[in-house]
C-alpha positions as CSV (number, residue, x, y, z in Angstrom):
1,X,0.0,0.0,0.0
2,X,2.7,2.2,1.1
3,X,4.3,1.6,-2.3
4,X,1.4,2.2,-4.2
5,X,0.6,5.6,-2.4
6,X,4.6,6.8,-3.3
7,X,4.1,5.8,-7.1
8,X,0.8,7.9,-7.3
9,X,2.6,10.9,-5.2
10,X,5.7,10.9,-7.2
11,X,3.0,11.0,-10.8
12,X,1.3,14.2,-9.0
13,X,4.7,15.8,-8.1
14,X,5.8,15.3,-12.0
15,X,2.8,16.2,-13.1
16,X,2.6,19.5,-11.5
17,X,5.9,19.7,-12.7
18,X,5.1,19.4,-15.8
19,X,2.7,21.8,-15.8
20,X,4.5,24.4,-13.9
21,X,7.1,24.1,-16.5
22,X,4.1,24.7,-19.3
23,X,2.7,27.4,-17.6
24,X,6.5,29.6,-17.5
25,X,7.0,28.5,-21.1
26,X,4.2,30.9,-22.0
27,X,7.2,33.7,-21.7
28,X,9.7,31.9,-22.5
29,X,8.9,29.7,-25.7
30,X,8.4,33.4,-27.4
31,X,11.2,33.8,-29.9
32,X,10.9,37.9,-30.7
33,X,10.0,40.8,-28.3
34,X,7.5,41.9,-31.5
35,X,4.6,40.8,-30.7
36,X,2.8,42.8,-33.7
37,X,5.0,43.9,-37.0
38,X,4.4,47.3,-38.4
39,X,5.9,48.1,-41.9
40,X,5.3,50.3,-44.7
41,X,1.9,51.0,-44.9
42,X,0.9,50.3,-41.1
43,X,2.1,51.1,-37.8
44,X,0.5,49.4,-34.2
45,X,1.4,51.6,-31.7
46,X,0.0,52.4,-27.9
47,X,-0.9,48.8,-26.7
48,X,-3.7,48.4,-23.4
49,X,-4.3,44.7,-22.2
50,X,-6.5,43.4,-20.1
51,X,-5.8,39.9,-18.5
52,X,-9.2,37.8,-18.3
53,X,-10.2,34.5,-18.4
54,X,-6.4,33.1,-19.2
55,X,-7.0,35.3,-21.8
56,X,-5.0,38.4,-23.0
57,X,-6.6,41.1,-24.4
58,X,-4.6,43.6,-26.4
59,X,-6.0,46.9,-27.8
60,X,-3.9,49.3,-29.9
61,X,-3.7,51.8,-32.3
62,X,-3.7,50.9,-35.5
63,X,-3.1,53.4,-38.4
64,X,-3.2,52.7,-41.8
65,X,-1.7,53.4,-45.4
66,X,-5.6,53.9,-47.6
67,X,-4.7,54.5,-51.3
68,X,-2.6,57.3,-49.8
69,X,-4.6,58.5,-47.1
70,X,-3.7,58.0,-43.6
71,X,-6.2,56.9,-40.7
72,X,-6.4,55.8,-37.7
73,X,-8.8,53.7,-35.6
74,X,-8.9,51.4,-32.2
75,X,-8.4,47.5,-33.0
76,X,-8.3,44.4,-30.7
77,X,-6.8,41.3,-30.8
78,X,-7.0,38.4,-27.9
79,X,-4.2,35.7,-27.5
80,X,-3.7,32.4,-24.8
81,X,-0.4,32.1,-25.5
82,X,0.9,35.4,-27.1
83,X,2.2,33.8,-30.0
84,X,-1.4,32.8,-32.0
85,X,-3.4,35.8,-32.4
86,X,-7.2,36.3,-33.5
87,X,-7.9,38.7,-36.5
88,X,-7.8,42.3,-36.1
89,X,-10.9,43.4,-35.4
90,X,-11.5,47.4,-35.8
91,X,-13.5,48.8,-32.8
92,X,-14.1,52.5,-34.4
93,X,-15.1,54.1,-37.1
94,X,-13.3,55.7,-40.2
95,X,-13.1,59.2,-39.8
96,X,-9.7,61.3,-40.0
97,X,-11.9,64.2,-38.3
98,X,-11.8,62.0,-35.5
99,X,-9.9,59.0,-36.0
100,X,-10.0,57.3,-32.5
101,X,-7.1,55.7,-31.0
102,X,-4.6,55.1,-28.2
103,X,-6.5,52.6,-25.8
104,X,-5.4,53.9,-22.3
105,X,-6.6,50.5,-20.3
106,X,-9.9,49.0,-19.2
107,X,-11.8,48.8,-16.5
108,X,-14.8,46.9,-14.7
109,X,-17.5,48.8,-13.7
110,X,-20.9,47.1,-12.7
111,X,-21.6,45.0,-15.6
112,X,-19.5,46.5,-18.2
113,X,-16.4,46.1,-19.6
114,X,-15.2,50.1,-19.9
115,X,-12.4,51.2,-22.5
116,X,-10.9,54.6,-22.4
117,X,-9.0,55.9,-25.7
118,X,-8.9,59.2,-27.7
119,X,-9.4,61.1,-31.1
120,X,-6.7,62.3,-32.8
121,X,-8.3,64.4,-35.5
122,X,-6.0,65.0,-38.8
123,X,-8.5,65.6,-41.5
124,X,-7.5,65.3,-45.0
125,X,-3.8,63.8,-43.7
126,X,-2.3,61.7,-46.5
127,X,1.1,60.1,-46.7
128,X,2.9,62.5,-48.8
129,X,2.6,65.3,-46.2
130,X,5.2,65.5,-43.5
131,X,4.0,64.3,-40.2
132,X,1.1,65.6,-38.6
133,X,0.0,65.3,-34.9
134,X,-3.8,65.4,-33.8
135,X,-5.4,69.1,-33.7
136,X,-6.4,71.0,-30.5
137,X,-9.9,69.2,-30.8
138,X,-8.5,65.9,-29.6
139,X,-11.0,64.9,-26.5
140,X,-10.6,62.0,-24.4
141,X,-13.7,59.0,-24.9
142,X,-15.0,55.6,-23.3
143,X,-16.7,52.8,-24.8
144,X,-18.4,50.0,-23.1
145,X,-19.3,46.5,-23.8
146,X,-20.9,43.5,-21.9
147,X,-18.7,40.7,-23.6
148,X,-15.6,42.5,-24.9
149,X,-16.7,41.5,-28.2
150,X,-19.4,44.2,-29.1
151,X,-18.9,47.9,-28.6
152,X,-20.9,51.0,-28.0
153,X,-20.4,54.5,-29.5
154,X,-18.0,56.3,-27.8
155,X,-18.8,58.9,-25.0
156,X,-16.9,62.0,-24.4
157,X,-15.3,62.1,-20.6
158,X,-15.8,65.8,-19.7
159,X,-13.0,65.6,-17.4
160,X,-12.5,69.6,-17.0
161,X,-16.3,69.1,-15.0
162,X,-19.9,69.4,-16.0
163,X,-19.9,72.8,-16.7
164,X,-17.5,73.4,-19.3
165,X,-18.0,73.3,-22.6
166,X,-16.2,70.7,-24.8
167,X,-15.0,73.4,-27.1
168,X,-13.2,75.2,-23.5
169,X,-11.4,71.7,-22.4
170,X,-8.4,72.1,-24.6
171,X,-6.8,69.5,-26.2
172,X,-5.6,65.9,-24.3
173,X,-5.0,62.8,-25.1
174,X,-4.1,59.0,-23.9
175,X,-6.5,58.8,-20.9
176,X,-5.8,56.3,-18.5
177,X,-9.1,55.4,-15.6
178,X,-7.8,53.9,-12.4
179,X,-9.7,53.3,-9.1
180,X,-8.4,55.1,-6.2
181,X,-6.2,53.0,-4.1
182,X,-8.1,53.7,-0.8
183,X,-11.8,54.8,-1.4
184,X,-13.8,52.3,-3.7
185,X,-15.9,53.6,-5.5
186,X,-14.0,56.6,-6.3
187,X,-11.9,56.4,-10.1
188,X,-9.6,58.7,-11.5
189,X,-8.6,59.9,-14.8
190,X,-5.6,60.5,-16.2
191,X,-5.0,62.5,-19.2
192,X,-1.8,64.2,-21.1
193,X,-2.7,67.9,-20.5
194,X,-0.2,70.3,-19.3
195,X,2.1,67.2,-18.2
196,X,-0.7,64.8,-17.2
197,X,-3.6,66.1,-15.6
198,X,-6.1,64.3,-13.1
199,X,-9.8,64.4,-12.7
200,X,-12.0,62.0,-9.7
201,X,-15.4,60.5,-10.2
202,X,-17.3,58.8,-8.2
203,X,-20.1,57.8,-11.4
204,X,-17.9,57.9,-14.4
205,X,-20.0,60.3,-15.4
206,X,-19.5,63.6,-13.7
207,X,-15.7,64.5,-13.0
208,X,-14.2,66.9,-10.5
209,X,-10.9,68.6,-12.2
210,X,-8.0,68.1,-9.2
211,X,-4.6,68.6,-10.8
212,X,-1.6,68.2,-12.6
213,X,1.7,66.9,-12.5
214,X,5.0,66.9,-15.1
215,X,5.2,63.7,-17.2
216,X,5.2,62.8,-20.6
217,X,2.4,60.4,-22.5
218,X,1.0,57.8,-22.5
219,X,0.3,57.2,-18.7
220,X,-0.1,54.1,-17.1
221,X,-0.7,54.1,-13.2
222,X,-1.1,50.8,-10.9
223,X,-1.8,50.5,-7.6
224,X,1.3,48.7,-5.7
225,X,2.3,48.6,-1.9
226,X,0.3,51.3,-1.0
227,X,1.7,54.0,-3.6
228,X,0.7,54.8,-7.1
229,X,3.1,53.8,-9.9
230,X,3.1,55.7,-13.3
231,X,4.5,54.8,-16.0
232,X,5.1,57.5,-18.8
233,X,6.8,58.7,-21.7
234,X,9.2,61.3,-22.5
235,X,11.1,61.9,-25.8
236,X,12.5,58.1,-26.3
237,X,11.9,55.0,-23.4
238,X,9.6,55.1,-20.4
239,X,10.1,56.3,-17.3
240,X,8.6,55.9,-13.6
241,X,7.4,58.1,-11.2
242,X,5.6,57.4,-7.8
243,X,3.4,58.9,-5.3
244,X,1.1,58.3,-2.2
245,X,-1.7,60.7,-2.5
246,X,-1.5,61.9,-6.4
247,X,-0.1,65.3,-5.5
248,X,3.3,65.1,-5.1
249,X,5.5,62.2,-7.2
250,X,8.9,61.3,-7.3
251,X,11.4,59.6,-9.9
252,X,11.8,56.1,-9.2
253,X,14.2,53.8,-11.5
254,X,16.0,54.3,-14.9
255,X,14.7,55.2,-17.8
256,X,13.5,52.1,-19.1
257,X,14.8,51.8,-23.0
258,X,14.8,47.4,-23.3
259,X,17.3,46.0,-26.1
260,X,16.9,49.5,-28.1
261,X,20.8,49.8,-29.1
262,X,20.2,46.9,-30.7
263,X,16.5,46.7,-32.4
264,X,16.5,48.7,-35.7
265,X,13.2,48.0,-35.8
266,X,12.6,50.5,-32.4
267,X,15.9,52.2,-33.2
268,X,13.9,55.7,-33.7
269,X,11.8,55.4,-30.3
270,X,10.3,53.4,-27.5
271,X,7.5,54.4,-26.3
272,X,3.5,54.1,-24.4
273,X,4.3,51.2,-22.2
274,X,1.4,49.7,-20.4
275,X,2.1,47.4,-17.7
276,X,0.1,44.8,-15.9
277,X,0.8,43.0,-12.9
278,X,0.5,39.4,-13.5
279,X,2.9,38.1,-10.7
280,X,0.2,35.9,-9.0
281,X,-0.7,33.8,-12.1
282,X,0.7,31.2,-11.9
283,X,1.2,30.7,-16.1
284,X,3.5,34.1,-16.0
285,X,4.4,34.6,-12.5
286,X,5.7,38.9,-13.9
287,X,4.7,42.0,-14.2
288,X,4.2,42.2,-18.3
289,X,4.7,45.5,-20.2
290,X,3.7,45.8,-23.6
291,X,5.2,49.0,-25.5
292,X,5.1,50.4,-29.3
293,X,8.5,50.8,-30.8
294,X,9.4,52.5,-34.4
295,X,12.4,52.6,-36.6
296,X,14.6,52.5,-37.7
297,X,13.5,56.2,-38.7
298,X,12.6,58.6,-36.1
299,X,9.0,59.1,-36.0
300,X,9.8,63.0,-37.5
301,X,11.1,61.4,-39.9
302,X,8.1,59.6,-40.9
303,X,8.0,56.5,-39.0
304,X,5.4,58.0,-37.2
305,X,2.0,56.3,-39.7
306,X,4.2,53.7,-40.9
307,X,6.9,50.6,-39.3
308,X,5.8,51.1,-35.5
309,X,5.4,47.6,-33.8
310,X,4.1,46.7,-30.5
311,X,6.8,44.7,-28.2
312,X,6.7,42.9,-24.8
313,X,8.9,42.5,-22.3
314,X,8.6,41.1,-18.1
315,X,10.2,42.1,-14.6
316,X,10.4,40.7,-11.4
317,X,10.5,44.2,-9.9
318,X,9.3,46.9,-12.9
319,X,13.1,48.1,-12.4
320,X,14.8,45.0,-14.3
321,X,13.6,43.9,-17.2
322,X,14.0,40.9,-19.5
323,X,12.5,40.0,-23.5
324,X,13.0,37.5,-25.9
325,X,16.2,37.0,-27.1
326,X,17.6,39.0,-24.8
327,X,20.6,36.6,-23.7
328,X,21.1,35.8,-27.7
């Protein structure tokens, strides 16, 4: 009996083996840190992920080359494995006097699934004019959905409060909604407005303007140990600040720039990295950070619409950081 019990403990202990060893391979067994290739008449840029269901999520930017003219819209893809991708599915519509785009993250609220994202209007923008960035009317949006699958019209987020007009909010872009840390029920936005500006809600309807801080786009802010962590980005790579009540943050880490010197593909600029913690599933066991890259032309030199790719990379402790390939 005794030996029968040892046989059918040692073929549990190798099969959890086996499947721990499975589970870490998720990372490891991917060969490239591109997860999505851009190239000359497409770009993915400003990745948001949500983790559900042993499923990832990804939503993006994606701008394309038209016969010539240039728009962009918000797409999804979803993955198990981060190697076999579903289709690109298009979430918004095709309009360059809106073109809606850099998914900030998503939330749960109640029964829906809430996305946050941007326009970026550039009407009558068409590949053989120099780059051009989204006007003063870019305004920051949600959409919601019950099964992440189908969408609702975007809604404006009138974070400047109730009372002011859309045409007074001034331009911002790449929101990013967040729950405070210690009231529930209470969310923030985060928006790139004069650095990146904050508003509070306790509805997601009607928002309280609070304040601003200096940082540089694409914000993404999680809730760790008790602090706030932001993620932003300045001219080139991604940098960290921190804070315990939203008002006053400090520089934490180096500037985070991955296997850059190296990648022609994101030798003109690294960029928009969103981060998820992850470290207590037990398939990935990291914080994962998923990040748009372009090259090997600067984006002012027109790799802007055009060969920007979205790239992962994992950390133990958001200051190190590893990617595939990395040791090669």
């Amino acid at each position: 009996m005794k030996i029968f019990l040892s046989y059918f403990f040692i073929l549990f202990l190798y099969s959890c083996t086996q499947k721990t060893g499975t589970q870490t391979n998720v990372l490891n067994s991917l060969e490239s840190p591109i997860i999505f290739k851009g190239d000359d008449i497409s770009a993915y840029r400003d990745p948001a992920v949500l983790y559900h269901a042993d499923v990832f999520y990804l939503f993006f930017t994606l701008v394309r080359n038209e016969n010539g003219s240039i728009y962009s819209y918000t797409a999804e893809r979803h993955s198990v494995d981060l190697k076999k991708w579903s289709p690109v599915k298009i979430l918004t519509p095709r309009d360059q006097s809106l073109n809606f785009c850099s998914p900030g993250n998503i939330i749960r609220h109640k029964d829906d699934w809430i996305l946050c994202l941007q326009t970026y209007p550039r009407p009558n923008h068409t590949k053989d004019q120099e780059v051009r960035y989204g006007n003063s009317d870019a305004r920051v949006y949600t959409i919601r959905s019950k099964d992440l699958k189908n969408w609702s019209e975007p809604k404006i987020i009138k974070v400047k409060g109730p009372d002011v007009k859309i045409t007074d909010m001034g331009r911002m872009i790449d929101p990013y909604i967040l729950e405070d840390k210690d009231e529930r029920g209470k969310w923030w936005c985060f928006y790139k407005q004069n650095g990146v500006s904050m508003s509070y809600s306790y509805d997601l309807q009607n928002w309280t303007f609070f304040g601003n801080t200096e940082s540089g786009e694409n914000v993404c802010v999680l809730n760790e140990n008790n602090e706030y962590l932001l993620f932003h980005s300045p001219h080139n790579g991604i940098a960290i600040k921190r804070s315990t009540n939203l008002s006053s943050w400090n520089d934490w880490g180096k500037l985070i720039t991955l296997g850059q010197e190296k990648w022609n593909w994101a030798k003109g600029r690294i960029t928009a990295g969103a981060v998820v913690n992850l470290k207590e599933k037990a398939n990935l066991n990291k914080y994962i950070m998923f990040y748009h890259g372009s090259g090997p032309k600067s984006e002012k030199e027109g790799d802007f619409d055009k060969n920007a790719s979205i790239g992962i990379a994992w950390s133990d402790d958001l200051l190190n950081w590893d990617w595939p390939g990395k040791n090669n």
